[in-house]
Structures are given as C-alpha cells and as structure tokens.
C-alpha positions as CSV (number, residue, x, y, z in Angstrom):
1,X,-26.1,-29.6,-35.6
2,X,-28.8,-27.4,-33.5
3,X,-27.9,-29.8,-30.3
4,X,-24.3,-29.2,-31.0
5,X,-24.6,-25.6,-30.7
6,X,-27.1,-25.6,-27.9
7,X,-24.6,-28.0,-26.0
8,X,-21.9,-25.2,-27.1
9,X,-24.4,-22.4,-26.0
10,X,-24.9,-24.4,-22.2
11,X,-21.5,-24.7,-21.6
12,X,-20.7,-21.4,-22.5
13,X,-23.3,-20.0,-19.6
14,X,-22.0,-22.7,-17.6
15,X,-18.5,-21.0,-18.0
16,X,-19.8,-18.0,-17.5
17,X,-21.9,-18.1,-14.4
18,X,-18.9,-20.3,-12.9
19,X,-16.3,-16.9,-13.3
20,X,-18.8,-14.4,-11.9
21,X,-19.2,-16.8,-8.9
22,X,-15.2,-17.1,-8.6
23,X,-15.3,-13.0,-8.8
24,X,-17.9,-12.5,-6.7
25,X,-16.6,-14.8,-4.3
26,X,-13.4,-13.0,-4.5
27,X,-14.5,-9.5,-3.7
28,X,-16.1,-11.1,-0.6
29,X,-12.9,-12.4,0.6
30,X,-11.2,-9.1,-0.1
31,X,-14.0,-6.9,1.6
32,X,-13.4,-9.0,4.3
33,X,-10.4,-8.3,4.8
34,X,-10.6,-4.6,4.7
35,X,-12.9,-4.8,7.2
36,X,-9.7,-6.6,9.5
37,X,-7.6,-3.4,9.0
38,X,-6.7,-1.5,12.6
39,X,-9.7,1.2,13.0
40,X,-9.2,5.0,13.3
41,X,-9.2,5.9,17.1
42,X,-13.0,7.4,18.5
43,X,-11.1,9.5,21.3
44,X,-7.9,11.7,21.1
45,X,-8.9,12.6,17.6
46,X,-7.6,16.1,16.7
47,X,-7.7,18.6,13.4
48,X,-4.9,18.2,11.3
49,X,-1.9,20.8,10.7
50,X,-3.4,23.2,8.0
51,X,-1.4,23.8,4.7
52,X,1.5,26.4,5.1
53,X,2.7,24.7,8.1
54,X,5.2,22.3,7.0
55,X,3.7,19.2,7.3
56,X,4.3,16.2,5.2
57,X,1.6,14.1,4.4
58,X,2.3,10.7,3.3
59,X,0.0,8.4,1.5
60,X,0.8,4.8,2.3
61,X,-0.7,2.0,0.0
62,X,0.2,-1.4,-0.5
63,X,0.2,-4.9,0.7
64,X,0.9,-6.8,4.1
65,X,4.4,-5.0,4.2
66,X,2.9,-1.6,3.8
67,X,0.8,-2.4,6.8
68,X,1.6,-3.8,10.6
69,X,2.6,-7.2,9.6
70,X,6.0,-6.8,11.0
71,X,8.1,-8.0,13.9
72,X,5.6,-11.0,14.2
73,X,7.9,-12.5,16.0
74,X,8.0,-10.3,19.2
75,X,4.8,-9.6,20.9
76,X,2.2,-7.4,19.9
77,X,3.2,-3.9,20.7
78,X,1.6,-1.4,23.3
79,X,-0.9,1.4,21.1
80,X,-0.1,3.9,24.3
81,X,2.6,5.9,21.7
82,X,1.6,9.2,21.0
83,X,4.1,10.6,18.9
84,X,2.6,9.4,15.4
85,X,0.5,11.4,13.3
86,X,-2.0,9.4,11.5
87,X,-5.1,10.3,9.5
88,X,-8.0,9.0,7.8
89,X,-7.8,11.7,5.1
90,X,-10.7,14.0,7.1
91,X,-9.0,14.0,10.9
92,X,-5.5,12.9,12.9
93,X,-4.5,11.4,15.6
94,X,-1.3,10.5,17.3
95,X,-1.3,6.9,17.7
96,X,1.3,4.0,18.0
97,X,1.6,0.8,15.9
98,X,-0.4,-1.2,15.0
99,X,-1.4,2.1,12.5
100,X,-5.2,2.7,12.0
101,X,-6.1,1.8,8.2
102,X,-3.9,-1.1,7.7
103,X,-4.8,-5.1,8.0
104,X,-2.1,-6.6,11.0
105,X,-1.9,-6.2,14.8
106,X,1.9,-6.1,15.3
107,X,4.4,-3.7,14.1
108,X,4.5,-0.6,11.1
109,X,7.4,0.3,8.7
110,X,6.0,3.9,8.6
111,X,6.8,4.8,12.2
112,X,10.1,3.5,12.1
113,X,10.2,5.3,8.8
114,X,9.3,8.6,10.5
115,X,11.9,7.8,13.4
116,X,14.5,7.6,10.5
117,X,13.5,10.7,8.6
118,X,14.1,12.7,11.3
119,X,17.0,11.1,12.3
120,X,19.2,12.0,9.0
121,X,17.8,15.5,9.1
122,X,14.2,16.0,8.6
123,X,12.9,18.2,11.0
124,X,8.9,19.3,10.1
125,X,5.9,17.0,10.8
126,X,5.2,13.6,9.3
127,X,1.4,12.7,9.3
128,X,1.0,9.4,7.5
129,X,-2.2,8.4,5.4
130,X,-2.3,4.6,5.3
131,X,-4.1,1.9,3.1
132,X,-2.8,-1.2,3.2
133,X,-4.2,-4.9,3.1
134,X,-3.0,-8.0,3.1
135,X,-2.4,-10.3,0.1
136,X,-3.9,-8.0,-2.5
137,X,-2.7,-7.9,-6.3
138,X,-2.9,-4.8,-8.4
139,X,-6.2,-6.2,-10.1
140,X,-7.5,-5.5,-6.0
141,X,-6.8,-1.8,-6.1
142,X,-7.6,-0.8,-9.7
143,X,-10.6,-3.3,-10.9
144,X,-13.8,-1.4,-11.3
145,X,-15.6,-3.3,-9.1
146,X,-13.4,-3.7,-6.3
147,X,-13.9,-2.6,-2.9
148,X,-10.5,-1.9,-2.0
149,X,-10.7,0.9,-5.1
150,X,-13.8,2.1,-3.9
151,X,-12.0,2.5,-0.5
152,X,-8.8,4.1,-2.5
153,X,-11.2,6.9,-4.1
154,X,-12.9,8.0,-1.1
155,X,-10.2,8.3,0.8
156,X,-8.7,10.5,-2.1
157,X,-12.0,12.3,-2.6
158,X,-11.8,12.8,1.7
159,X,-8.1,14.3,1.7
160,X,-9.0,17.0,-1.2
161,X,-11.9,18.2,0.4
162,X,-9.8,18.6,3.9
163,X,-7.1,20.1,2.4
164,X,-5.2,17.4,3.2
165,X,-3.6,16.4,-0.3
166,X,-0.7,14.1,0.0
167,X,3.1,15.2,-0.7
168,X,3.8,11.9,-1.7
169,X,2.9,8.6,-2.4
170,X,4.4,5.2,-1.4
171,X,3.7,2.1,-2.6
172,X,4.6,-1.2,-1.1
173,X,3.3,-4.2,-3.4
174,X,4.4,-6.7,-5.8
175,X,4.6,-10.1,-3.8
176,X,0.6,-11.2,-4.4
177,X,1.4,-10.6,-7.8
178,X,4.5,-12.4,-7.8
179,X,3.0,-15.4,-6.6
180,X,0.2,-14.8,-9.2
181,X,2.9,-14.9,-12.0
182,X,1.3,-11.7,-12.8
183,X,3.0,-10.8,-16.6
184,X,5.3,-8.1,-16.7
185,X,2.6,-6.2,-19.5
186,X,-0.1,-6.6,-17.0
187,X,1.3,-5.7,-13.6
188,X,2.5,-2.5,-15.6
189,X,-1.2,-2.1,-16.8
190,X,-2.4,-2.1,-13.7
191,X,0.3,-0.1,-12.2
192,X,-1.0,2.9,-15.2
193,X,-4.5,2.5,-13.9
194,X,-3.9,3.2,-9.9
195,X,-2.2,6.3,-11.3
196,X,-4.9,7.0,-13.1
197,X,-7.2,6.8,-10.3
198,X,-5.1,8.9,-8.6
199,X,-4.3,11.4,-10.5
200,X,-8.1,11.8,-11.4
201,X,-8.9,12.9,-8.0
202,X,-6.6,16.2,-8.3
203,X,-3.5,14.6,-6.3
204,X,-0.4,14.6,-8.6
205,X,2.2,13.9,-5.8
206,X,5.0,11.9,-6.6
207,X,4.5,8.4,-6.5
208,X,6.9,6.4,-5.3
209,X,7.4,2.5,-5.5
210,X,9.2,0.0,-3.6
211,X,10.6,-3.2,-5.3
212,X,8.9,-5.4,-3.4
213,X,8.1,-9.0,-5.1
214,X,9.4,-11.6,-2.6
215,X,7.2,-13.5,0.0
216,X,7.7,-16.8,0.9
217,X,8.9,-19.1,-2.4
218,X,7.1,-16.4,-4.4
219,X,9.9,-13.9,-6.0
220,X,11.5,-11.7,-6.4
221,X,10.1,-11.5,-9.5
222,X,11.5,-10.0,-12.5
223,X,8.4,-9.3,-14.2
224,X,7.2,-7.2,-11.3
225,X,10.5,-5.3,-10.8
226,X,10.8,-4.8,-14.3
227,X,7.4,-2.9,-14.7
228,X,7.8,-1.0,-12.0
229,X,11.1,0.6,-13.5
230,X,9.7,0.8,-16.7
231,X,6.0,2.6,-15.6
232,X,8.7,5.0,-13.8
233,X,11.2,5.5,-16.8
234,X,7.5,7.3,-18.8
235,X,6.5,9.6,-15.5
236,X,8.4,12.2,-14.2
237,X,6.7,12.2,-11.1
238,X,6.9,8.1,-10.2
239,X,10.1,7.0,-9.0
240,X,11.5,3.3,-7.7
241,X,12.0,3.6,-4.5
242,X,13.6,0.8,-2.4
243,X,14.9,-2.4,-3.2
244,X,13.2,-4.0,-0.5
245,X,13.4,-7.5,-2.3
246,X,17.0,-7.0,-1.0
247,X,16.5,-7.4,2.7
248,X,17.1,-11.7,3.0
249,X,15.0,-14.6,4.3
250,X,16.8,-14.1,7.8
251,X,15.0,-10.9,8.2
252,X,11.6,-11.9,7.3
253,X,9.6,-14.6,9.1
254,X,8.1,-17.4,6.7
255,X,10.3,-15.6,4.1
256,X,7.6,-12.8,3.8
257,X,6.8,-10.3,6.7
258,X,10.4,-8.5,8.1
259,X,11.4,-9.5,11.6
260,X,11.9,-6.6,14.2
261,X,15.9,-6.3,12.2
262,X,14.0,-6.6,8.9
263,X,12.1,-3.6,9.7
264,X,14.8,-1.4,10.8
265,X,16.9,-1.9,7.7
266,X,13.5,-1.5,5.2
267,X,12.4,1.9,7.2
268,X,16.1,3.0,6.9
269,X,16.3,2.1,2.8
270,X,12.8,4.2,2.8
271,X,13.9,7.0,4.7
272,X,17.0,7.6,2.1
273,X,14.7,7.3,-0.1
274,X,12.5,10.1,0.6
275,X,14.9,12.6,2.1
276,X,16.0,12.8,-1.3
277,X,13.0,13.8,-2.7
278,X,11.8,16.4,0.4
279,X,15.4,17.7,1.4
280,X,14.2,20.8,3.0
281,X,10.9,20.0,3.3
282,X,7.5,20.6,2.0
C-alpha cells in the first residue's frame, strides 16, 4: 500500500511541477508580447492639459481590437499625425497611429474614435490612455501574477499621482476568451476583479465594455456577451457599450481584425456610444 501512495504522491508533484511550467511558460509568452506594444515617443513629449480644462481622458484596455491591429490590409500608416493626444499616464504627446501602448503597427480605432466624437458634437480635448495587447484573456489582466496586471496598476498608480485620472474606461475584449470557451461564471469573475483593481487605485470612472467575442471561427460567444450584460446590470457605473460582434466577416480580415471599412463603422458605434455618456463634456 506505502508504494501505492508514494506512486500517488510522485505523480502528484509530477502534475504539479508540469502546471507551474505551463504558467510560467505562459507569462513569458505574454511579457513578451507587452514588450511588442508601440513605445511612447522620446521627442515632442509635452505636459498634459491640467484638470479644469475640459479634457477627456480616456483609458483604453483590451485586446488586439483595442490596439493598432486594424486596416491590415492597407499599408502601414505614416506616424507624422500630430493631432492625437496620447499619454502614458505621467506625460502626452500628439502622435498618429500606430498609438504608443498598444501591441500592432497598422491602424487604431481610438483615432478614428476621436475623429467621430467630434464629428457629432464633441468639441473639448480627447487625450487617450491606451493598454492593449494582443490575444490576452481576462485571466492576463487580473491574475496575481501577471505582468500585464502589474502593467495595469502602475499605469493607474501613474495617472493619480499626475492628476491625470481617467473620465472613462473602455474595454475592448472577449474574443481570447471566446476561443478559450471561457464559462460565462468565470469570464464575469474576472470581469469583477479588473474592477476591482481598478477601483482600488482611486479611479471610479465609468467603465464601459464592448461586446466583443468574435475572431476568426471563435464567437461570438454567448457566454462572454452574457457576463458582460450581467457584471453591468449590478454597477451603476459599467455600461455595455458597442456590439462590435455586429460588424461581419467582410469587414474583418481572417474574420478577426476590422478592415479599413470595419474600422470606420466600430469607431462610429463607439463614438454614439460615449457621446451619450459625456454630452456636454467633462
């Protein structure tokens, strides 16, 4: 019986050693690819508009359609635009796509977003805070260990101590965990816990999430759409936002990223979006 149970005892530490490898291994993959995201400029950096002067600061988090993964069908696009505010959470800059802090080299929704914004109206400042990777589930930005939350909380911590707290919160994500099969109980777990994190660095800005759950033959998902309306149905500040799961396979290359088209009609479904919630500003 004593061989049974050390046999038991071996293959449990077998087991065992065999998922810390897998995680480890994992959270090397995803530091590497925060690494690939588009840097913040060294020159033309500027201080940011101070409070009181109507500015809208926009956190941006989410996966490879939260980032400049789009239009991947055209070349990529000049960086001599200097009409978009971006910042890091400490400093801005006015930059063009791709957008500094998100994985991709092509195009951003945000900018398009912006252009949209102030076409149905909006008239004061945009300055856009992104954090966006590729192919990351929710476990990426809310496991204790990950780097992606590590990179999450500083960049919080950064924007409360320069004054530079967001006015809202957009969050583009879903489709990893679609493609996961992520449960409907666990994706709205983790969807509690980025909150969480959030809110416990002092920024209680609405939070606003896309349904996003289609990529490829992955979604949309149900599950994943269905959390998402139900984590928002128990906050009064998190609303859905966009049905981006919406926008077809003609607009999207592979049946993922949105074509040039794709992105004009996702930035304009975002723009509604948040002109609703800021209709005469900050």
């Amino acid at each position: 019986m004593s061989r049974v149970f050390a046999g038991v005892a071996v293959l449990a530490f077998a087991a065992g050693a065999w998922l810390v490898t897998q995680h480890w291994r994992a959270e090397r993959a995803l530091l590497a690819r925060l690494d690939q995201r588009v840097p913040f400029p060294a020159i033309g950096v500027r201080p940011c508009p101070p409070p009181g002067t109507g500015r809208l600061v926009i956190l941006v988090l989410g996966q490879s359609n939260a980032g400049n993964h789009g239009a991947e069908e055209q070349p990529p696009p000049p960086t001599s635009s200097t009409w978009v505010l971006i910042s890091n959470g400490r400093e801005c800059a006015r930059v063009g796509d791709p957008l500094p802090g998100a994985t991709g080299r092509h195009r951003s929704l945000w900018t398009q977003v912006a252009e949209k914004m102030h076409a149905i109206g909006y008239t004061r400042e945009i300055v856009f805070m992104p954090l966006a990777v590729e192919s990351t589930s929710i476990a990426d930005w809310t496991h204790t260990t990950s780097p992606l939350r590590a990179a999450l909380q500083h960049l919080l911590a950064d924007s409360v101590s320069a004054r530079m707290r967001p006015d809202l919160i957009v969050w583009q994500q879903g489709e990893a965990d679609a493609r996961l099969g992520t449960p409907q109980d666990e994706y709205a777990r983790g969807l509690e816990a980025l909150l969480s994190i959030i809110r416990s660095s002092g920024i209680e800005a609405p939070f606003v999430a896309a349904l996003s759950s289609r990529c490829g033959t992955a979604g949309p998902s149900d599950a994943i759409r269905s959390a998402i309306a139900n984590v928002a149905s128990s906050h009064s500040n998190v609303v859905v936002g966009p049905d981006t799961d919406a926008i077809g396979g003609k607009m999207r290359n592979d049946e993922c990223h949105f074509t040039a088209r794709g992105l004009a009609v996702a930035a304009a479904l975002w723009a509604s979006a948040l002109r609703v919630l800021v209709p005469s500003g900050v």
